[in-house]
C-alpha positions in Angstrom: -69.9 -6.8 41.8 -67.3 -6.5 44.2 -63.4 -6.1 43.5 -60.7 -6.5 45.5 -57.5 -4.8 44.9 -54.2 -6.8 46.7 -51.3 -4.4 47.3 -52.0 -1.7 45.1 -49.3 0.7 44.3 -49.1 4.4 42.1 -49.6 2.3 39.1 -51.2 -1.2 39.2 -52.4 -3.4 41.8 -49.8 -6.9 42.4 -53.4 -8.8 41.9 -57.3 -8.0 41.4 -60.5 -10.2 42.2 -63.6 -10.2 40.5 -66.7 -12.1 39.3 -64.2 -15.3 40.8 -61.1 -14.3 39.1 -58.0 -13.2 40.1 -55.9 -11.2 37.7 -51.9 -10.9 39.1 -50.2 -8.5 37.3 -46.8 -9.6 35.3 -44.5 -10.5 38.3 -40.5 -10.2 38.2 -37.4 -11.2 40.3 -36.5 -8.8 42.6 -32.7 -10.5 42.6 -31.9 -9.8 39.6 -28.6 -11.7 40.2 -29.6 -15.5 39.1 -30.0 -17.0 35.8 -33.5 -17.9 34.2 -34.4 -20.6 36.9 -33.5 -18.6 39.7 -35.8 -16.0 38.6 -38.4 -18.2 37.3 -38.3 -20.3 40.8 -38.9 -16.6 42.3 -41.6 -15.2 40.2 -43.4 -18.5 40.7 -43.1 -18.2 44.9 -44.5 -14.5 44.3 -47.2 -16.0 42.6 -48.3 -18.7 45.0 -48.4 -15.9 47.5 -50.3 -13.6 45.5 -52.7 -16.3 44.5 -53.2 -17.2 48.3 -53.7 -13.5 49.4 -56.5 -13.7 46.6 -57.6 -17.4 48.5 -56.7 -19.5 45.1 -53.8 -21.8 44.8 -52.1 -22.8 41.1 -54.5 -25.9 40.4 -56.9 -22.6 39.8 -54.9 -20.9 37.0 -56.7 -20.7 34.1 -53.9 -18.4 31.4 -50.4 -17.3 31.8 -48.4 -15.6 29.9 -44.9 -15.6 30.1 -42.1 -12.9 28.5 -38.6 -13.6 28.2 -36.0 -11.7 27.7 -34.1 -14.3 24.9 -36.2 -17.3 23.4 -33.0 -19.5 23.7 -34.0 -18.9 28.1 -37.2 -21.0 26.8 -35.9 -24.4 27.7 -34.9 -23.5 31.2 -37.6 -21.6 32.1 -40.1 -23.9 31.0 -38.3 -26.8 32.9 -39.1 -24.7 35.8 -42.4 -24.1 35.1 -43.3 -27.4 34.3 -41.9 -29.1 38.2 -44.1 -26.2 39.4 -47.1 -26.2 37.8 -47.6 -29.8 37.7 -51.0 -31.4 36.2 -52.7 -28.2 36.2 -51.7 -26.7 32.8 -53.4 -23.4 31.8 -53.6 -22.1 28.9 -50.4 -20.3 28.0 -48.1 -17.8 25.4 -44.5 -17.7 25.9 -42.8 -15.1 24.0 -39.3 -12.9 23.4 -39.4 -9.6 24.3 -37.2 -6.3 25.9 -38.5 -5.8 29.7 -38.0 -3.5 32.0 -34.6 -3.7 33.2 -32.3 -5.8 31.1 -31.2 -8.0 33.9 -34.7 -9.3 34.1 -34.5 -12.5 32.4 -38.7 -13.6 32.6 -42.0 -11.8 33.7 -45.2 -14.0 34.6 -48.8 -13.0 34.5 -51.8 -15.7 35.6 -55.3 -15.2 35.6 -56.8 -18.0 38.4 -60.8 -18.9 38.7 -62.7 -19.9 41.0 
């Protein structure tokens, strides 16, 4: 079986192939500025590049699972979401919960198969 780490750091690798998955760890904004769409819009563009680095594209994601940082940022993000993930609808769990920084407003991990 061969795995394929994508830009592993100290701690985790951004994404991990194997047996025609890819894993992508939870991704967040690095501007940290924007609301909940501006995040979202840029945790979903580091996931289409991950997902191409990995040679899979969103029509290929299987589960997501999504944390935000107030469940009243649901709405937004999911309007996001939903413009970006089109007909291809994984399964998915949104929930509420205290990330990493506060200004984080929403984290996003997909699994893709082949």
């Amino acid at each position: 079986m061969d795995i394929t780490r994508f830009e592993p750091s100290n701690l985790y690798s951004a994404a991990v192939s194997a047996h025609g998955f890819l894993f992508v760890s939870g991704i967040t904004p690095k501007n940290r500025q924007g609301d909940v769409r501006a995040q979202t819009r840029e945790v979903l563009a580091e996931i289409d590049r991950l997902l191409a680095l990995g040679g899979f594209d969103r029509s290929r994601i299987v589960s997501a699972m999504i944390w935000v940082s107030d469940i009243r940022l649901r709405d937004a993000m999911n309007e996001e979401w939903v413009g970006w993930v089109g007909d291809h609808r994984p399964a998915r769990a949104c929930v509420e919960a205290k990330l990493a920084d506060p200004a984080m407003l929403v984290e996003i991990q997909v699994t893709a198969a082949a």
